[in-house]
Structures are given as C-alpha cells and as structure tokens.
KEMARMAR-590722 format. One record per residue: x negated, y negated, z negated of N, C-alpha, C in turn. Coordinates in steps of 0.05 Angstrom, whole numbers, padded with zeros to 5 digits, always signed. Atoms other than C-alpha are relative to their C-alpha. Example, Ala and Ser with C-alpha at 12.3 -4.5 7.8 and 13.67 -1.06 7.14 Angstrom:
-00018+00024+00000-00246+00090-00156-00018-00024+00000/+00016+00024+00001-00273+00021-00143+00015-00022-00014/
//
This chain:
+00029+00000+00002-01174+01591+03435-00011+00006+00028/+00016-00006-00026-01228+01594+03490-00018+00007-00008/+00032-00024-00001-01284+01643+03500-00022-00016+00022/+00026+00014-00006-01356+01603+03510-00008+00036+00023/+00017-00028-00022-01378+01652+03580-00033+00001-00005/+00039-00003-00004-01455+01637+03556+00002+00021-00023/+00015-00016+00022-01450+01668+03484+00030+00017-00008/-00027-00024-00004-01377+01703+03481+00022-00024-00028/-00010+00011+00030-01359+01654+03412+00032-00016+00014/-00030+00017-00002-01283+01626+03407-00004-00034-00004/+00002+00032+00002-01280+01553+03413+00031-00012+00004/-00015+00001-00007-01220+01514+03408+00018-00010+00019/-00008+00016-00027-01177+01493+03468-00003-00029+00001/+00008+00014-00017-01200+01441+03505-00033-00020-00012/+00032+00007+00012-01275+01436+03474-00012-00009+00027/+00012+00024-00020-01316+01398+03519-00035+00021+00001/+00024-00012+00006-01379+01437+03497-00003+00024-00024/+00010-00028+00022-01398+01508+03461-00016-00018-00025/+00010+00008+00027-01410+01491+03387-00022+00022-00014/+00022-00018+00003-01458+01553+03386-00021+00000+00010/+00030-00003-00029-01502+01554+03447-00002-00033+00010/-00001+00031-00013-01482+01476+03473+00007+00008+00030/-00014-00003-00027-01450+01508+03544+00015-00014+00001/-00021+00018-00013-01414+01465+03586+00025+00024+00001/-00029-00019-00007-01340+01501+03575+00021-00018+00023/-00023+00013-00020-01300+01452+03630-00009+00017+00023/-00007-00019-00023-01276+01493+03686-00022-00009+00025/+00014+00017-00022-01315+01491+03753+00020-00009+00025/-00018+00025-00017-01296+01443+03800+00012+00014+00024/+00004-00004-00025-01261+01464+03863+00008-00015+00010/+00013+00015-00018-01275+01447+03927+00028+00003+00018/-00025-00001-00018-01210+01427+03966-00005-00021+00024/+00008+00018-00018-01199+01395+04032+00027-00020-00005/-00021+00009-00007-01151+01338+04048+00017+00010+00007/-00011-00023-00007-01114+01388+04080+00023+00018-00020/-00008-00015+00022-01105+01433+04023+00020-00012-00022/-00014+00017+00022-01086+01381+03972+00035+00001+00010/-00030+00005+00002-01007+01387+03947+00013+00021+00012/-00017-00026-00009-00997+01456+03987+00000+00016-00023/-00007-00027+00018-00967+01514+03951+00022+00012+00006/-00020-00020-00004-00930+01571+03967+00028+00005-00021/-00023+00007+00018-00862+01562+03937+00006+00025-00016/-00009-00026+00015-00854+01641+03925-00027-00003-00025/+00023-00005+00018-00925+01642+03884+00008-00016-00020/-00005+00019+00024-00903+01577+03846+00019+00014-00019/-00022-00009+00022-00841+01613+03812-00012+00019-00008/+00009-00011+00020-00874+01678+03797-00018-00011-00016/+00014+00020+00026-00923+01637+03762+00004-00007-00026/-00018+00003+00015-00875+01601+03730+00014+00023-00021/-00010-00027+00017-00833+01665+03708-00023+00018-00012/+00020-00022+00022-00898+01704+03685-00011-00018-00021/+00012+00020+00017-00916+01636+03644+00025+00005-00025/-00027+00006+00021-00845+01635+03608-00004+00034-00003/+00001-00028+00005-00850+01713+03606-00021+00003-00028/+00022+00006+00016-00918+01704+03567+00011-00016-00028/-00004+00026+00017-00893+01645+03523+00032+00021-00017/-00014-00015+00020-00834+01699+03500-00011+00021-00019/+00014-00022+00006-00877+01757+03491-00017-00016-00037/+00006+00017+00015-00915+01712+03443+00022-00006-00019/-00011+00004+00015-00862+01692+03413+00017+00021-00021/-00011-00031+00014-00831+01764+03392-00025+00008-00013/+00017-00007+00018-00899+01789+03371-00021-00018-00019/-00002+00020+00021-00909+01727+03323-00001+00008-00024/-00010-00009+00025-00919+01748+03251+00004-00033-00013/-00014+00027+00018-00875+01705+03203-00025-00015-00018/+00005+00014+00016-00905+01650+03163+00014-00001-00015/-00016+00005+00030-00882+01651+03084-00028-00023-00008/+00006+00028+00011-00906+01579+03058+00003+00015-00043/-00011-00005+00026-00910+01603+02973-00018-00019-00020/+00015+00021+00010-00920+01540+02929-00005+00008-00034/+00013-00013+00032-00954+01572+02868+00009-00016-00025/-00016-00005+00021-00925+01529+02819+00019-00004-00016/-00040+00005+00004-00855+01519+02831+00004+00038+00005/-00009-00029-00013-00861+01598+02862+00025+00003+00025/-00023+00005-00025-00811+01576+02920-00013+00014+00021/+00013-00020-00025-00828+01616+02986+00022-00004+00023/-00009+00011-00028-00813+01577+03051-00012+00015+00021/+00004-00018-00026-00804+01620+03114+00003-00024+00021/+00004+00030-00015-00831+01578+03169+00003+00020+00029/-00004-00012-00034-00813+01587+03243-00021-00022+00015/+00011+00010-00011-00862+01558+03279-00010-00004+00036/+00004+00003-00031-00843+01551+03351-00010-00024+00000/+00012+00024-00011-00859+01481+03346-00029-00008-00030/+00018+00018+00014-00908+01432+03307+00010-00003-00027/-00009+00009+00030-00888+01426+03226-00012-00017-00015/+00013+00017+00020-00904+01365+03181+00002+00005-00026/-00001-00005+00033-00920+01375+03112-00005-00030-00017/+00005+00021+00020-00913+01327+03064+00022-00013-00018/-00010+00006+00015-00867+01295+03025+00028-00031+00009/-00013+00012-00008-00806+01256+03037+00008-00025-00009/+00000+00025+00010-00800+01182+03038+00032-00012+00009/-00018+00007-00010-00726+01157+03055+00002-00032+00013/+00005+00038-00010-00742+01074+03054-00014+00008+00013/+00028-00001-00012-00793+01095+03099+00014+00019+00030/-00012-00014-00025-00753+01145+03153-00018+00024+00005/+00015-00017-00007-00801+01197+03139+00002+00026-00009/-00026-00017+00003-00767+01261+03133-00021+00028+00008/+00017-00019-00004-00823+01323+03136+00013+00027+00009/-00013-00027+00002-00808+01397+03160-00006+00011-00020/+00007-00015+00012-00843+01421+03106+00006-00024-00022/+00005+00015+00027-00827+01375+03034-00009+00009-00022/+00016-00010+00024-00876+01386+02975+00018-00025-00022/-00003+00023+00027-00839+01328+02938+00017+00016-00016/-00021-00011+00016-00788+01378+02914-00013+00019-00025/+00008-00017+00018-00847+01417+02875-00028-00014-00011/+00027+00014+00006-00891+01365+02852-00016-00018+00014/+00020+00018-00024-00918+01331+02912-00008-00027-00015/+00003+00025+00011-00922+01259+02885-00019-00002-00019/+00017+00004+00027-00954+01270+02823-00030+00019+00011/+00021-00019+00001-01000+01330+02858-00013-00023+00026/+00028+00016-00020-01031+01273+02911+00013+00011+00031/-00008-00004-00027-00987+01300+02975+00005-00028+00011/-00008+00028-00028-00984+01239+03030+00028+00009+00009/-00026+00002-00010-00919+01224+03060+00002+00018+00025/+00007-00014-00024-00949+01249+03124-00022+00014-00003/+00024-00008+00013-01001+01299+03103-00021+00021+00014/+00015-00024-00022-01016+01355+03156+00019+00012+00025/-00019-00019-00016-00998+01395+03213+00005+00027-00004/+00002-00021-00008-00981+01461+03221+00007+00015+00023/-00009-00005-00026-00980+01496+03283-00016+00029+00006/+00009-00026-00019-00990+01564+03330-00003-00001+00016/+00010+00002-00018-01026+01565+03380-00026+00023+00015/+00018-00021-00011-01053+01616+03425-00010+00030-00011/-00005-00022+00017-01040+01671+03373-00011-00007-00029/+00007+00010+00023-01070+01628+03318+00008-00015-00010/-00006+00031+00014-01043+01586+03261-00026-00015-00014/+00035+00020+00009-01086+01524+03247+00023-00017-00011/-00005+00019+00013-01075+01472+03207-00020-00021+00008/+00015+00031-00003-01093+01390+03215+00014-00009-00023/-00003+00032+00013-01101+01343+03167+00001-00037+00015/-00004+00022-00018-01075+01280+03183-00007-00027-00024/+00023+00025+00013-01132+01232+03145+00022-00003-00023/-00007+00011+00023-01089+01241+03081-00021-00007-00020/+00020+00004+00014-01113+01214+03019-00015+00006-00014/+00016-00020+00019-01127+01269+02973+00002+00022+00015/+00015-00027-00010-01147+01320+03029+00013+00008+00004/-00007-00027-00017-01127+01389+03060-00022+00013-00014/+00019-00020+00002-01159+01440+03033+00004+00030+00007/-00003-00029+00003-01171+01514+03048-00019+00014-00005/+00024-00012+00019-01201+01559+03006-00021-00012-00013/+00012+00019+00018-01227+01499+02968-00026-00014+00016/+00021+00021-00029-01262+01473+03030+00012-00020+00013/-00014+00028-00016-01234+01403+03045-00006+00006+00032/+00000+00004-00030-01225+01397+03118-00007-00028+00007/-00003+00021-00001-01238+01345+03158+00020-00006+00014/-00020+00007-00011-01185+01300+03184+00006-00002+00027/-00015+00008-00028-01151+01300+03258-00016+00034+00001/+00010-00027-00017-01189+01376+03262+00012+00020-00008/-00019-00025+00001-01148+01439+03278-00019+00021-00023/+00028-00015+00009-01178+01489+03235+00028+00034-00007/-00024-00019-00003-01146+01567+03235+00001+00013-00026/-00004-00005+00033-01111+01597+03181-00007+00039+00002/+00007-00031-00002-01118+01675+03165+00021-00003-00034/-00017-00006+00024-01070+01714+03112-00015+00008-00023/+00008-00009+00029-01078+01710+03044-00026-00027-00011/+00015+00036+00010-01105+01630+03051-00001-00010-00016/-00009+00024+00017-01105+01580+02997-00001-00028+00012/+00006+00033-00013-01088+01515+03020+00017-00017-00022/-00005+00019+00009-01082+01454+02981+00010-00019+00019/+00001+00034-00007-01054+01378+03003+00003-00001-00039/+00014+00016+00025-01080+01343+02938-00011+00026-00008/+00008-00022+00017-01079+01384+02885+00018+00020-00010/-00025-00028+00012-01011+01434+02896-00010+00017+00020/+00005-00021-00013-01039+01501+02914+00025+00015+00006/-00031-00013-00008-00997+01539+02958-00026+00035+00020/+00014-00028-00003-01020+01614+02987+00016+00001+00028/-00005-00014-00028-01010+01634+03065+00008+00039+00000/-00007-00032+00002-00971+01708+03072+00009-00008+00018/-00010-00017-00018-00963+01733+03141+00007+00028+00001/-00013-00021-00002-00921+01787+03158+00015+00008+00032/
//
C-alpha cells in the first residue's frame, strides 16, 4: 500500500492518483545531469540490496498464516503465500492445474471458473483479484470487480460463484 501525502489515506501500489482527495501520488521527478546518469557507489548498491532481502525476510517470518475453510465440504487449506495462488478449479484437457482447486468440493456445480482469482500478499496485505470469472468473486456478499486487487481482513467471506469459503488468519 501507499500513503496519499495530501490526505494520509492508503491507496494501492502504483495508483496514479488519490481516490480520496484526487493527489497526484507519482514520485517527484529528479533532476539528474548527464554526468550523474548510471553512477553508483558499489558499497551503497549492496547494502541496499542486503537491507531489501533483509526486509523481504522479516516480512516473511512475521506473516500470519492463511487457512482457506470451504464451508461445505469443511476442508481447511493452509496456504503459504510467498508467491501468487490461483483459485479455481482444475481442467486437465485444458493444462490448467490451480494452486488452490474448488473442483474437489463442489466447484463445477457451485459456478467456480477454471481460472477464477488471485490470491496474493502484498505489502503486509492479503488481497484478492478476480480474474473476470463468470459467476463473480465475492466478499462479504459484495461482488468485486474484475482485474481489481481488493484486501482481505480475518474472518472474510469470500465466494467464487456460489461456494462460500471463510478467511482465518493466524
């Protein structure tokens, strides 16, 4: 997330414009010479580096778990979410092979897409994207719209179609 410097509100990375006030959030420009361009101090570049990967651990130890619990099979998928997870349902004629499969508790019949959402962490927040399925994303019975990140909080309801599943961090 990014903090709008006009009105303090979270926006999410790489917003183009404050969705509260309308502030320009892109960085200000600086002013380099020919000169300048492509220098860098080789020692500054590695700590950098090492306090970026330092950061990117830290983060990753104080992570609370994602439990995935599909209300009504009652299964409870522990999700690791260092990377990006697809939810949806698995097609084999098709090569489409999800991290997350709802077909094993209904998907098909409950309206899950083959390819149906993302899930991801980012910046200490899990969000979810819908990816323009056909019967929706929902959370907390608020369809989303499609291709937009939107963040989760514990003790969520999120639908794809119509199989409710419940968000428990820990």
């Amino acid at each position: 997330m990014q903090i709008c410097s006009n009105c303090k509100s979270k926006q999410f990375e790489g917003t183009i414009f404050c969705a509260e006030c309308g502030a320009n959030l892109l960085p200000a420009r600086r002013h380099e010479t020919t000169q300048s361009l492509g220098q860098q101090n080789p020692l500054n570049h590695q700590t950098t580096s090492q306090h970026a990967f330092d950061s990117a651990v830290d983060e990753a130890a104080n992570r609370p778990v994602l439990t995935l619990v599909i209300m009504n099979s009652g299964r409870r998928i522990t999700l690791d979410l260092s990377d990006d997870l697809l939810i949806g349902r698995k097609d084999n004629a098709r090569g489409i092979f999800p991290d997350v499969d709802l077909g094993l508790d209904g998907g098909y019949d409950a309206g899950v897409s083959r390819r149906h959402a993302i899930l991801a962490y980012r910046q200490s927040v899990y969000m979810i994207e819908d990816l323009d399925s056909a019967n929706g994303t929902f959370v907390n019975g608020r369809r989303l719209s499609a291709q937009t990140p939107t963040p989760l909080a514990n003790g969520d309801e999120l639908k794809c179609g119509t199989l409710l599943m419940r968000l428990e961090f820990s």
